[in-house]
N, C-alpha and C positions, 0 to 999 in steps of 0.2 A: 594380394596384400591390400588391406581395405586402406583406403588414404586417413580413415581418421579412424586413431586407435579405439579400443573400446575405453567403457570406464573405467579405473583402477577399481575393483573390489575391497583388495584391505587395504585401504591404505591408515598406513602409522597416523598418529597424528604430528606436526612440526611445531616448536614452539615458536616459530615465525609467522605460523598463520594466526587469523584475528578467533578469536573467542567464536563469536558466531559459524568462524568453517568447522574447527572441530568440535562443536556443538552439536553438529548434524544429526539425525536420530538416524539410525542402523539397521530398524527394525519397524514394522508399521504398530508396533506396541507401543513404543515410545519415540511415535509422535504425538502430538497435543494441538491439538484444535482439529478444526474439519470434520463433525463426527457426524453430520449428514452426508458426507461421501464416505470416510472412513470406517466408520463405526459398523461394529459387528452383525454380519447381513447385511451390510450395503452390497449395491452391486458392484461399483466400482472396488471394493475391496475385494470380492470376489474373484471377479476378475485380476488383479493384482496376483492376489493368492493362489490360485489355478493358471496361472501364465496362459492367460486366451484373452489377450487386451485387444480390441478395435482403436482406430485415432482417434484423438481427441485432443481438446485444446484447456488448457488452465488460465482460468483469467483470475486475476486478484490483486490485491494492490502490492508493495514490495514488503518483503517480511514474513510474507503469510504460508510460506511452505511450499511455492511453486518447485521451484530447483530442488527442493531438496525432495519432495513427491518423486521427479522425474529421477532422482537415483536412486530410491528405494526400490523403483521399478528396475533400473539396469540392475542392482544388486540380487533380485529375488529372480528375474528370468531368465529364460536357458536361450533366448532369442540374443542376435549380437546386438550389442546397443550402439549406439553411433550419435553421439550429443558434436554439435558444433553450435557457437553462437552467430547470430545475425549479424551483430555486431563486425564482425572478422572474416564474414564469407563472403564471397560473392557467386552469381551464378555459373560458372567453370567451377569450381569446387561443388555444387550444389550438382550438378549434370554426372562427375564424376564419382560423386556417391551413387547417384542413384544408378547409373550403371553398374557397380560393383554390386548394389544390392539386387537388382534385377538377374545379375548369372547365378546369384547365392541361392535365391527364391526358384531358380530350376533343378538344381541339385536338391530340393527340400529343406533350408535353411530359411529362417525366418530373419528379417532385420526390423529392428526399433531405430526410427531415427528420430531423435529429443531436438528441437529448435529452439534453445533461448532467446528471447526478445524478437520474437518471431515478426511483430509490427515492423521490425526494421527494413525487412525488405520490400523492395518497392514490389509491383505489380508481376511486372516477369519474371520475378527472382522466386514469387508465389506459383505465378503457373507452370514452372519445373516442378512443382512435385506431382499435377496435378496426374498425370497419368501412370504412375507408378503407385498412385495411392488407388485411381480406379483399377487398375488390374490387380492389385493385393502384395503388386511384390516387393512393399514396404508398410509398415504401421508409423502413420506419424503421430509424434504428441510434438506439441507445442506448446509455448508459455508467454504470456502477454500481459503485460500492467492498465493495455489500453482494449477499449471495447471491441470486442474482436468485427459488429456489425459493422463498425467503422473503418478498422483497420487491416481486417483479412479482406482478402477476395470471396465473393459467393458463392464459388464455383470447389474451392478449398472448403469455405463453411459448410457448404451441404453434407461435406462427405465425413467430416468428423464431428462429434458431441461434447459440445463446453461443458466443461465445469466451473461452476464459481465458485470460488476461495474467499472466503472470509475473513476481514481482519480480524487478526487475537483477541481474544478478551483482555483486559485487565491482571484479573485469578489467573487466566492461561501462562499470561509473562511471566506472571510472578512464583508461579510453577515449575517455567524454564529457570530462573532467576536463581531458584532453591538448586534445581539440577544442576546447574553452573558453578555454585560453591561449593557442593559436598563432592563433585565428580575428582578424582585424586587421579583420573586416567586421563584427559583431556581436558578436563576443567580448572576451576583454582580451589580445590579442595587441598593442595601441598599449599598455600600461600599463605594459613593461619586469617586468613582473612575474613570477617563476621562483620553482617550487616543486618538491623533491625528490619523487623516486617514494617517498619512505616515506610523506613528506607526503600527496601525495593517495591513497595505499592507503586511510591513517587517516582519511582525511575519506569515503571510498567504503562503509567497514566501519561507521563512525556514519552513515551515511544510510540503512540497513537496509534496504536494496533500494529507496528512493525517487528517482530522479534529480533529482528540482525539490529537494528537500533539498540533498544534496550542492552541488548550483549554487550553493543559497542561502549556505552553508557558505564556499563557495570568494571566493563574490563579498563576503561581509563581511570575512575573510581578506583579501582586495585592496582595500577600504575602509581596513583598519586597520592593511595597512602601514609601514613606514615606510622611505623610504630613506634610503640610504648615499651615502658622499660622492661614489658616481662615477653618480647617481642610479637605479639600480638599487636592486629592491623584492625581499625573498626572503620568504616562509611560513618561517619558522621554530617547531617545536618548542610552544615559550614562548608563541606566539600563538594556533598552532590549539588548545592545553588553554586557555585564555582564550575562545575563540571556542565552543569546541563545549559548555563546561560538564560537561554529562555526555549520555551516550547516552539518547536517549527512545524505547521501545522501541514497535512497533505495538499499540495496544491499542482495544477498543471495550468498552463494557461489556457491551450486550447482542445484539453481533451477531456476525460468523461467529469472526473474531481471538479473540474470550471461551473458544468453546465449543471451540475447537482446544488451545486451551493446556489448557484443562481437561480434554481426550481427552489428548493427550500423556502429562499428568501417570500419570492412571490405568493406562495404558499402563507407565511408564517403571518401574516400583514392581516390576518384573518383574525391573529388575535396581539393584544398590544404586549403583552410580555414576551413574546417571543420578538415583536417586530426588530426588538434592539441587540437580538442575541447573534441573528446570522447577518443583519449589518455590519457590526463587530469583527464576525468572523471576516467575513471579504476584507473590511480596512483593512486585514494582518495580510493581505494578500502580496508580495511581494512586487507584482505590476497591476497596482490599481486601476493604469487608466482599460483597461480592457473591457469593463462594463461602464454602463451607464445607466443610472433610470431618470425616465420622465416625467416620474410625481415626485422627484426629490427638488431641493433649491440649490443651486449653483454652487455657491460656494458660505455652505452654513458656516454661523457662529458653532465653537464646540458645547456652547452651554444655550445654543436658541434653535429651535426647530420654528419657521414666521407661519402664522396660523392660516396666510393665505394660499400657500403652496399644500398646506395637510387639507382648508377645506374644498383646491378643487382636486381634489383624491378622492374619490367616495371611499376608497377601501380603505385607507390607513386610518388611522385610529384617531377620535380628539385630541390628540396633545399638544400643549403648547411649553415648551419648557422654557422658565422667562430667565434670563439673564443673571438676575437677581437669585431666584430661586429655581435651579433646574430642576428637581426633582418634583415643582408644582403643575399641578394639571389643571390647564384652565380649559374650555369647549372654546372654539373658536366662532365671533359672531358676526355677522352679515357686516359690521363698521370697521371689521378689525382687519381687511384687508380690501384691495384694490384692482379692481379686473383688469384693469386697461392694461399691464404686464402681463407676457402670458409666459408661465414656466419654462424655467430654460434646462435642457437636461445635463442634469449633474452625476457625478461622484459622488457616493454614500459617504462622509466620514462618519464613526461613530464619536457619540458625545464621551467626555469622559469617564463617565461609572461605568459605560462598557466594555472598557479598553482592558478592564480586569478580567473578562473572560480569556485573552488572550495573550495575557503577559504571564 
């Protein structure tokens, strides 16, 4: 008897779970996005469809169809599937799988073992699977929010093939979005409930490429309705700015999302319109003090950028935005500032006309 059951195949749906679990797609037809691993003649789908998978790992940000990939895969194979999360195990449970699978794999029996949030294990908890994956007598997939170069072990990484997951489109949500209200089996297609395509554009562009967000989005949205006299329920306007509050953008402090924004940044300083779009972004960072840069000034005015600290930057752009007028651009000149200070490194804030990108 395997310590961890397999997957349930059909399972009912409960009207207890959230919008987004029985959302799930059931079939790899009606999943949406991914359609360079997916998409008809890919190999990975191939594979899928011909149940003759090798290990492999899903890396992508949260939203994007990891979990729910990894049981479309137990649903369509004849292999036992065995999902446990990282989160919940430790390595005595981790040893005792893999023993179980290893007597199975002599009899001719294949096993899938799925590892959600697979980053979570430390080192040793990694090199348990590693010789049961080199002898075959298990398939690992695994599933990670975080870079797997970072976060798996190398000796793990060699032996199976990442895939990258992409966050949703926009169109993609708003796709799901449609699927969600008209579905009368798992969805809220019984709820009378109708919402304009501006509506859910808006709820698709604050989910930031996460699908289980938007769901969540839509299904409070349908919670806090209210109908009208002929009882019909509409999203209006009024409610989803009530519901959404403000946009929370992807951030990690010290993992791949950190160090992207901060590559951006230095990147972007190449040209002056962008310079103030990913400054912006980090402000909304939830723990600013985490970076720093050393061509910024200490502790700027929100309406003065001082000409002395942009002229010794070669790379940032002329601007000097005065007090008076911040949106005027003056070139900064040899009298307008003073050497004998030497920059002290500071915290980006953005000025105020930026702060609209991220509210």
């Amino acid at each position: 008897m395997s310590l961890f059951p397999q997957l349930p195949i059909d399972e009912s749906p409960s009207a207890h779970q959230p919008l987004a679990e029985r959302m799930r797609p059931r079939t790899l037809d009606e999943f949406i996005g991914q359609e360079k691993l997916l998409g008809p003649g890919k190999p990975l789908r191939i594979q899928i469809e011909s149940d003759n998978l090798g290990s492999m790992l899903f890396w992508g940000p949260p939203g994007c169809g990891k979990t729910t990939l990894a049981r479309l895969i137990a649903r369509l194979t004849k292999s036992e599937f065995i999902s446990f999360s990282a989160v919940l195990s430790g390595i005595k449970e981790i040893k005792e799988v893999m023993a179980d699978a290893e007597r199975k794999s002599h009899s001719g029996r294949r096993t899938i073992v799925f590892v959600d949030e697979v980053h979570r294990f430390n080192k040793s908890q990694q090199d348990a699977f590693l010789p049961y994956v080199e002898a075959g007598h298990i398939t690992f997939i695994g599933a990670t929010t975080e870079n797997p170069s970072f976060e798996v072990i190398s000796p793990l990484l060699s032996r199976t093939k990442v895939y990258v997951l992409d966050s949703l489109t926009t169109p993609q949500i708003v796709q799901l979005l449609h699927r969600a209200l008209e579905d009368k089996e798992r969805g809220l297609g019984n709820e009378n409930l109708s919402a304009s395509e501006e509506i859910l554009f808006r709820i698709a562009s604050f989910a930031n490429g996460d699908a289980r967000s938007a769901y969540n989005t839509l299904e409070l949205c349908a919670r806090s309705a209210k109908p009208d006299s002929s009882g019909a329920r509409v999203i209006t306007d009024a409610l989803l700015e009530d519901v959404l509050q403000r946009k929370l953008l992807r951030y990690d402090k010290s993992g791949e999302e950190h160090f992207n924004l901060i590559s951006a940044l230095h990147k972007s300083v190449r040209l002056p319109a962008a310079w103030f779009a990913w400054p912006a972004k980090i402000s909304a960072w939830p723990n600013q003090g985490l970076w720093q840069s050393p061509s910024l000034p200490k502790k700027p005015s929100i309406f003065s950028v001082r000409p002395k600290e942009i002229s010794r930057s070669p790379k940032l752009p002329s601007i000097f935005l005065s007090r008076q007028n911040p949106m005027r651009s003056t070139p900064p000149t040899a009298t307008s500032w003073k050497t004998s200070t030497k920059p002290k490194p500071i915290l980006f804030r953005s000025i105020c006309a930026t702060r609209q990108l991220t509210s």
